[in-house]
N, C-alpha and C positions, 0 to 999 in steps of 0.2 A: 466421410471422416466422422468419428464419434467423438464427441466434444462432450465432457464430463465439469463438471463444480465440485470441489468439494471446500466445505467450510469447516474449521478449525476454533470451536470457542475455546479461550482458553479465560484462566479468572484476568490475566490482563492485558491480553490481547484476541484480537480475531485472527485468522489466517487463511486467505480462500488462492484456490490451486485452481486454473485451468487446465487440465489434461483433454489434450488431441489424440487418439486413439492411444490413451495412454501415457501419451509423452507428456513432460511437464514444460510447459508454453509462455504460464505466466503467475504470476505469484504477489501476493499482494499482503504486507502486512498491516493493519490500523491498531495500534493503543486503545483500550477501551475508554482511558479517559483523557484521549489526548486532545491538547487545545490549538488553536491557531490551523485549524486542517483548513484547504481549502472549500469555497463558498461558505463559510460562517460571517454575519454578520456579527458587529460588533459597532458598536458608540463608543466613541475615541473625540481626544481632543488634537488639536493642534500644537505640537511644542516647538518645531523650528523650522523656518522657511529659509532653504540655499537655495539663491538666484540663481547661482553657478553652476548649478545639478538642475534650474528649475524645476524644483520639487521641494515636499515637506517632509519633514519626519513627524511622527503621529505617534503617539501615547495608547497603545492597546492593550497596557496589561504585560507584555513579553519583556524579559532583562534588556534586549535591544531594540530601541524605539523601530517603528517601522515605515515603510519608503512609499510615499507616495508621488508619480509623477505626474508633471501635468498635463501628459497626453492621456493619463491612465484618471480622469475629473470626467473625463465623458463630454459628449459635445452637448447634451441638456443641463447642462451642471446649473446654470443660471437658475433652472428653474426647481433643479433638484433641491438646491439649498435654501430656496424662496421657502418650497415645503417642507425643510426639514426645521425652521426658523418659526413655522405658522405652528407644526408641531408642537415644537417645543414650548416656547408661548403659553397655548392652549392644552393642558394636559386633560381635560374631563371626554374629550372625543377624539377620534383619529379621524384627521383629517380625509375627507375626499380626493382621491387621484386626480380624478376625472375635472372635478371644481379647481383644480389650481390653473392660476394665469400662467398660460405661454409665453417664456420670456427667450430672447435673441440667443440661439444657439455661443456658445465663447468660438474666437478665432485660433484656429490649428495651431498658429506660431503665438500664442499670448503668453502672458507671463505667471507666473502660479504666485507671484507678490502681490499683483491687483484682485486675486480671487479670495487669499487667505492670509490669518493672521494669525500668530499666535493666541495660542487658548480657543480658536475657534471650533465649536463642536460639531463630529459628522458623523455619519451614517457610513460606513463602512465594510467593504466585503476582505477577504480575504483572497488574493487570485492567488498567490504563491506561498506555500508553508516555509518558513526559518529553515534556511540551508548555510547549513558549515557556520560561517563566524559571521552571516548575516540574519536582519529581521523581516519577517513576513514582509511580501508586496502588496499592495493593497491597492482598491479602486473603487471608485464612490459611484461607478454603473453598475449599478447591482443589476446581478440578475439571477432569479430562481428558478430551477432545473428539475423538472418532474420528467416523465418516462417517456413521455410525447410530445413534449414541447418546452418549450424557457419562456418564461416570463420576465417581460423587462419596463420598471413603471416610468412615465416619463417623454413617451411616445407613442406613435400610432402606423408601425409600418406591423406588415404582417411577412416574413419571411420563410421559404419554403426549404429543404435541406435538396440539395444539388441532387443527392445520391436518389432522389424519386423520381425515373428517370420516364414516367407517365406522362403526359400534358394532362391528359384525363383528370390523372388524380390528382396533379398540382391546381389545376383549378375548382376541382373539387374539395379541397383543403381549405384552399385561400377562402372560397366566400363560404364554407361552414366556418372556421373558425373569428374570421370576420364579424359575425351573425353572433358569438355567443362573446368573444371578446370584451371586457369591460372599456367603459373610454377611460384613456391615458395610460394604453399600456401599450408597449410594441410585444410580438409574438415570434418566436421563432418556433418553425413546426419541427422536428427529429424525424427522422428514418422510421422510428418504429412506429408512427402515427400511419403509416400508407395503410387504405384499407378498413382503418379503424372506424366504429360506427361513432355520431355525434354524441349519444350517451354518455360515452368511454373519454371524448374529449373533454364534455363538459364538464363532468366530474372531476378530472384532473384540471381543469381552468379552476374551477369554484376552491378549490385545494388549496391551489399555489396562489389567489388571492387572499384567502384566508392565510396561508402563513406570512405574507405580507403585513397583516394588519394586525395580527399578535406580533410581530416583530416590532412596529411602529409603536403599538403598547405598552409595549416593555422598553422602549426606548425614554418616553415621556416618564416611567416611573421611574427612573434611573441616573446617577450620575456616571460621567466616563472617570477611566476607561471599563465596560459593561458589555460581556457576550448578549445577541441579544435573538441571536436567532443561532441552533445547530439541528443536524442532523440528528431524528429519535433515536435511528439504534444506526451503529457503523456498519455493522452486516448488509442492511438496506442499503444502504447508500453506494457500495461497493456492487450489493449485486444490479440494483438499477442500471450504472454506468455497463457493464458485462455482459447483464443477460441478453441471453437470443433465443429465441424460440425452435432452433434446432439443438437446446442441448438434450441431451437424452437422459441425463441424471441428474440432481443436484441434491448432495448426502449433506445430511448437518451434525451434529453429534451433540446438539444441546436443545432441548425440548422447547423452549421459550424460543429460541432462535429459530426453532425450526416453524414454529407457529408464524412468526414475521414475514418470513420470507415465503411457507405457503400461501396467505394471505395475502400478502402481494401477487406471486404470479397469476393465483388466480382471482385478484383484480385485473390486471391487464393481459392474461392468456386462458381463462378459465378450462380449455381443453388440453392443457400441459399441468394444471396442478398436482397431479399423480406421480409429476418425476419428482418432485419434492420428499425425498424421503431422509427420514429420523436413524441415525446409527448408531445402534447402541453396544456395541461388543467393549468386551474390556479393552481388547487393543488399541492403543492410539489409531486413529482414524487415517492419519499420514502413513502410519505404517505400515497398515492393510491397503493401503493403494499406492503402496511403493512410492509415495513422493518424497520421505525423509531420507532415503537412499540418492533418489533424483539429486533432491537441494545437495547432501557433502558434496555428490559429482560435480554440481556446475555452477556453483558460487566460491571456488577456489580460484587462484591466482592464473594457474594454469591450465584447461578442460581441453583435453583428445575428444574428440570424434569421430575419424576414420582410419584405420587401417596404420595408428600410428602417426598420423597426425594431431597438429595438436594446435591450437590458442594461446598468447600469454595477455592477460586485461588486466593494463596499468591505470590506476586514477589520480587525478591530481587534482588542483585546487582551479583551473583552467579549464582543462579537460581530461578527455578519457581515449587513451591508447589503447590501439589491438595490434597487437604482430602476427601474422601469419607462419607456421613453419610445418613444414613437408612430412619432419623427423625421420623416424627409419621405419620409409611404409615397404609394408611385405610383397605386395603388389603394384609397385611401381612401373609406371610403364619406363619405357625404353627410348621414348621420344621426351627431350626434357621439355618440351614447349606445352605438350599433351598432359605431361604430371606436373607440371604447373597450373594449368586451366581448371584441370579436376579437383586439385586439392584447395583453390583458389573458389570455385563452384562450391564444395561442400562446407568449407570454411565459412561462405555468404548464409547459407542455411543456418548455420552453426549462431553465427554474428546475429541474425536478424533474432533467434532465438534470445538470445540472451539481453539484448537488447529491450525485449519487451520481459523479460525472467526478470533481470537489475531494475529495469525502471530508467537507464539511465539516461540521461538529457544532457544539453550544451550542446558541446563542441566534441563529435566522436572522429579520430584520424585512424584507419584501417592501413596497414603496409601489406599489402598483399604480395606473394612471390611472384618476382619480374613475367612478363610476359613480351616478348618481341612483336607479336604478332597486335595490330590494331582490330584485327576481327575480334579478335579472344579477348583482347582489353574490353571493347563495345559488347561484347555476349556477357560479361560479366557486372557491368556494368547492367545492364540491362535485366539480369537474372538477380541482382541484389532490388531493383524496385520492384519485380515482382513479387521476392520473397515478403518483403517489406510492407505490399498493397493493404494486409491486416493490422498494422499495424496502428491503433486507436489513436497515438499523438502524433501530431503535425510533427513532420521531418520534412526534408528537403536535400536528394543527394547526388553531389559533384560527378563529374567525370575523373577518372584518371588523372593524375598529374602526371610529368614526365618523370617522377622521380616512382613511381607506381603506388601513388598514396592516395587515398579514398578520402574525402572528407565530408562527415552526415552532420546536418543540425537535426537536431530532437527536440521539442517542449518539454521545459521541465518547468513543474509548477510541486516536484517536491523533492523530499533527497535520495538520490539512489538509494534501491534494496541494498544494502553491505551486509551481507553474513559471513561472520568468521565459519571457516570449516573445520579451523585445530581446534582442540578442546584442551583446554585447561584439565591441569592437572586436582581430580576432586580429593586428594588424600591429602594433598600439602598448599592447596590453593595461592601454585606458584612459588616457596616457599624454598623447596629446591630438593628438600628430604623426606619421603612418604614411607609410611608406614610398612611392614612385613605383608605382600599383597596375598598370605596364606593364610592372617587374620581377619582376614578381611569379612569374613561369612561370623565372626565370632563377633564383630563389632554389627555383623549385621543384628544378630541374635540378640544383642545388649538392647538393639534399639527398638526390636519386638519385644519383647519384655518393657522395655520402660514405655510402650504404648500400651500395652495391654493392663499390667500390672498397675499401672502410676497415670497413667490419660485416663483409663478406664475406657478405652477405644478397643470394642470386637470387632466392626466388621469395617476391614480397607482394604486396598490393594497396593504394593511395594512392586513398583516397579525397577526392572534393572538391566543393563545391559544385555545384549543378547548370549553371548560368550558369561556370561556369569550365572544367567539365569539359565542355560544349559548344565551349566554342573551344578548348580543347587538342585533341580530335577534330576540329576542324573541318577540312575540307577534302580532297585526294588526299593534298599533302604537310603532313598534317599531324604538329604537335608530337611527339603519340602514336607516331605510325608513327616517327620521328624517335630518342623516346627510347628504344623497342623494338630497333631496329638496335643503339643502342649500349650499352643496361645488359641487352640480355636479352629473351627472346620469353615468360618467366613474370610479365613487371611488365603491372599490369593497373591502368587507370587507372579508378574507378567514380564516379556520383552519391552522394552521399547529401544527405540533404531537410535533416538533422537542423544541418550544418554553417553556420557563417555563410560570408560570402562569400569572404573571404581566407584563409579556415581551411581545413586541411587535417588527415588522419591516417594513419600507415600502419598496416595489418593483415599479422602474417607467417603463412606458411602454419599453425601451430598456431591460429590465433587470439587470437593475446596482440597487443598494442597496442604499438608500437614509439616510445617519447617520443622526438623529433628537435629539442625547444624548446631552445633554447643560450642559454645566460648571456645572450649578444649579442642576440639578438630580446628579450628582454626587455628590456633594458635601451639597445639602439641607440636609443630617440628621445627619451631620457631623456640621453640624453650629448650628443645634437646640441644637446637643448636647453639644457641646463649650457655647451657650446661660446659657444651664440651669447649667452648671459648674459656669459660670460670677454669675448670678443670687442668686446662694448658696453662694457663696463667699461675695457674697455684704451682703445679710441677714447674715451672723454669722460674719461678720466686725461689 
C-alpha cells in the first residue's frame, strides 16, 4: 500500500491528508493560532468546587470555565501540588523533580473538596479541546509526548508499549531507558522506539525534561489564568502523532514548514529524509493530489460507495448516526441475504473510513441492512474490527443487537472534522439576489485594474473556479491573453477545485491572501432589494 502526507499551509490554518494509494483516509485540520488544543499546559486557578460532579471548575482563560474531575488529579496529586506550592514560593530556581518528598498516593473514592479550594492555583494540562457548548477537560497528570516516549514527572515506573511484541527488545528498553531516566519521572516507551539506538533516546529524554523545566519557568513568572507550555509549530505536532516510516512521500507547500518537518524526520529516521519534499506549483496542493475533490465527496450528509449504494451520517449533540441503504445497486445479486452481507461489508469499509476522515468520537450507532443469517451477522462484525485495527483512537465495538444496530465508542478528545460541502452563494453572500453571472468577468476586470492601477500590485495570481477559469482561457483571443497585454505578463489566472462558482481569490507573490470584498458586494443586492420595496411602496401610495 503507498501511504502519502501531504501538508496544506495555509496563512490560517494547516491542513495534512493521509492518502492510501491515493485514497483520502484521514484528514486533519489545526488553526494556526488556536488555543486550548490538546497537551497544552496552562496555570489556572481554582473558581468552583461541585461535590455533586466531585470535581472543579478552573479559570483557563476560555469563555467556559473548564472541568476538572477527581479521578482526572492523578494518584501522585499529593505530591504533585507539594511541588507545585514549593514552586511557586520560591520563584529564583525551578525546583528539583527528583528532590521533592514522596507524599501518600490520594484514595480512588476521595473527595476533590478535601484536595481543593477555591482560588487554589495549578499546573494544568489540557486532555480534551472545548466541544459544542462545553469547556476544555483538563488533568493535573501531566504528561509530555516526544516521538518515543512520554514523560510523566511525579513517578518512577518505566512502561513499555504492548504493540512491541519482542521480549528481547522490551527488556532491552526497559534497563536502557532506566539508565538514562532522570529520578522522579515515570516513562512510557511508544512503538516507534523499537530498535532505536540509546543516542536517539537520550536526546529526546534530555528534550522533554527541558520543556518541563521552561514550562515550570514560566509558570513562577506568571499570574493564572497563563498558557505556559504549547507546541512550536502545529505542523510538528500533527505529523509526530502520524508519522511512519513506511510513507513514501510527505509534500509540504510552505518553505519554513517544510524545513520543520525535514528536520524532524531526519532526526528520528535520517535514511527517509529525502521523502520530504517542498511543492511549489501554482496549483493548490489539494488540487494536484485530488484531495479537494475527495473532501466535497465524503464530508456530505450522504456518501455512495458502491454500485449505488450509499451512507446517510446524522450528528447530534449525544451522538452520531449511520444508516445503511442498498439504494438501486446495478448489480444486485439475487439472493437477498448475499446483497445484504455485501453491501453491509463495503458499507463497514466505507464506515471505518470516515470515521477516521470526521474524526468522530462518543457514541457511534451503525443500522446496518437486516441479515437473518448469524454467520453473516458474526462475519461482519468481525470484518468491521478488522477494518478498524488502524485505527489510532481507542474504540471499542458491540456485537449486533437484535434490532441489527452496531454500537462503537470512539475517543474523543476533540470536535469532530464538520465540513460543509454547499457553498455559499459569493455574489449575494446569501442574500437571495446575485448579480448578471455574464458580468461577472467585467467585475473580474474592475478588480484587476484596481490592483494594478490603485495597489500598485504587478505580480499575483487570481484564482477561480474551474468552469470560469476555462472560458476566461478559452480560446486564441482569449480574456487571459487580453488581460495580460494590459495589467502585465506576471498576472497568472489558476483553477482551484476548492472555490464556488462565482468566487474568486488573489494570491500575491509572498503568499499572503489579498481581501478585494468591498462594502458594495456585500451589500449591493441587499440595497437593490430595499430599492425595489421603496419603489412598491411609492406606486400603491
Amino acid at each position: 500500500m503507498k501511504s502519502e502526507l501531504v501538508v496544506d499551509v495555509q496563512q490560517k490554518e494547516i491542513s495534512t491528508a493521509l492518502l492510501e494509494d491515493s485514497r483520502l483516509v484521514s484528514l486533519q485540520k489545526e488553526s494556526r493560532n488556536v488555543a486550548y488544543a490538546v497537551g497544552d499546559l496552562y496555570l489556572a486557578k481554582v473558581k468552583k468546587i461541585m461535590p455533586g460532579l466531585n470535581a472543579a471548575f478552573v479559570d483557563v482563560g476560555y469563555d467556559k470555565d473548564a472541568f476538572l474531575h477527581y479521578l482526572d488529579l492523578g494518584p501522585q496529586f499529593n505530591t504533585y501540588a507539594k511541588y507545585v506550592e514549593t514552586a511557586l514560593a520560591d520563584t529564583e530556581k525551578v525546583p528539583d523533580v527528583g528532590e521533592v518528598e514522596r507524599l501518600e498516593d490520594i484514595p480512588k473514592g476521595g473527595s476533590i473538596g478535601s484536595l481543593l479550594q477555591p482560588g487554589k492555583k495549578l499546573l494544568v494540562q489540557i486532555a480534551k479541546e472545548p466541544i459544542s457548548s462545553k469547556g476544555p477537560r483538563l488533568t493535573t497528570e501531566i504528561s509530555l509526548t516526544g516521538r518515543y516516549m512520554v514523560l510523566m514527572p511525579f513517578g518512577d515506573k518505566v512502561s513499555i508499549s504492548q504493540k512491541i511484541k519482542s521480549t528481547e527488545e522490551k527488556v532491552r528498553l526497559r534497563q536502557l531507558v532506566s539508565s538514562i531516566k532522570p529520578k522522579g519521572f515515570s516513562v512510557i516507551v511508544r512503538t516507534s522506539a523499537e530498535n532505536k539506538r540509546v543516542a536517539e533516546l537520550n536526546s529526546e529524554m534530555r528534550s522533554l525534561v527541558q520543556r518541563w523545566e521552561d514550562s515550570i519557568a514560566k509558570l513562577q513568572r506568571n499570574e493564572p489564568p497563563t498558557l505556559v507550555y504549547e507546541e512550536e509549530s502545529r505542523a510538528l505536532s500533527m505529523i509526530r502523532d502520524i508519522f511512519n516510516p513506511e510513507f513514501e512521500n510527505i509534500y509540504v507547500n510552505e518553505a519554513e514548514t517544510f524545513d520543520q518537518i525535514r528536520s524532524y524526520v531526519e532526526m528520528i529516521a535520517p535514511e527517509k529524509k529525502e521523502i520530504v519534499k517542498l511543492y511549489g506549483k501554482d496549483t493548490p496542493i489539494f488540487d494536484h493530489f485530488n484531495i479537494t475533490r475527495q473532501i466535497k465527496s465524503s464530508f456530505g450528509k450522504t456518501v455512495s460507495f458502491r454500485s449505488g449504494a450509499y451512507i446517510i451520517i446524522e450528528h447530534t449533540e449525544a451522538l452520531h448516526v449511520i444508516d445503511v441503504n442498498s439504494g438501486n445497486r446495478s448489480k444486485a445479486s439475487a439472493d437477498q441475504e448475499t446483497n445484504a452481507l455485501e453491501v453491509n461489508m463495503r458499507a463497514a469499509d466505507e464506515i471505518a473510513r470516515q470515521l477516521r476522515l470526521r474524526d468522530m468520537g462518543g457514541i457511534i450507532v451503525i443500522d446496518f441492512i437486516d441479515m437473518n443469517s448469524a454467520e453473516h451477522r458474526q462475519q461482519l462484525v468481525d470484518h468491521m474490527r478488522e477494518v478498524m485495527a488502524n485505527d489510532r483512537a481507542r474504540h471499542n465495538i458491540l456485537p449486533l443487537s437484535k434490532f441489527g444496530l452496531m454500537q462503537i465508542t470512539r475517543q474523543r478528545v476533540r470536535p469532530a472534522l464538520d465540513i460543509t460541502t454547499s457553498e455559499a452563494c459569493p455574489s449575494c453572500f446569501g442574500k437571495g439576489e446575485v448579480a448578471p453571472s455574464l458580468l461577472f468577468t467585467d467585475k473580474l476586470e474592475e478588480k484587476l485594474d484596481y490592483l494594478v492601477n490603485h495597489l500598485n500590485i504587478k505580480k499575483f495570481n487570481m484564482y477561480l473556479h474551474p468552469f470560469v477559469e476555462a472560458y476566461v482561457k478559452k480560446g486564441m483571443f482569449s480574456l487571459y491573453g487580453k488581460w495580460r497585454r494590459r495589467f502585465g505578463r506576471h498576472l497568472k489566472i489558476l483553477a482551484d477545485e476548492s472555490l464556488a462558482y462565482l468566487e474568486y481569490k488573489v494570491i500575491d507573490d509572498t503568499g499572503k491572501e489579498i481581501d478585494l470584498k468591498e462594502e458594495s458586494d456585500m451589500n449591493s443586492s441587499q440595497t437593490k432589494r430595499h430599492t425595489k420595496i421603496k419603489n412598491r411602496d411609492k406606486e400603491e401610495n
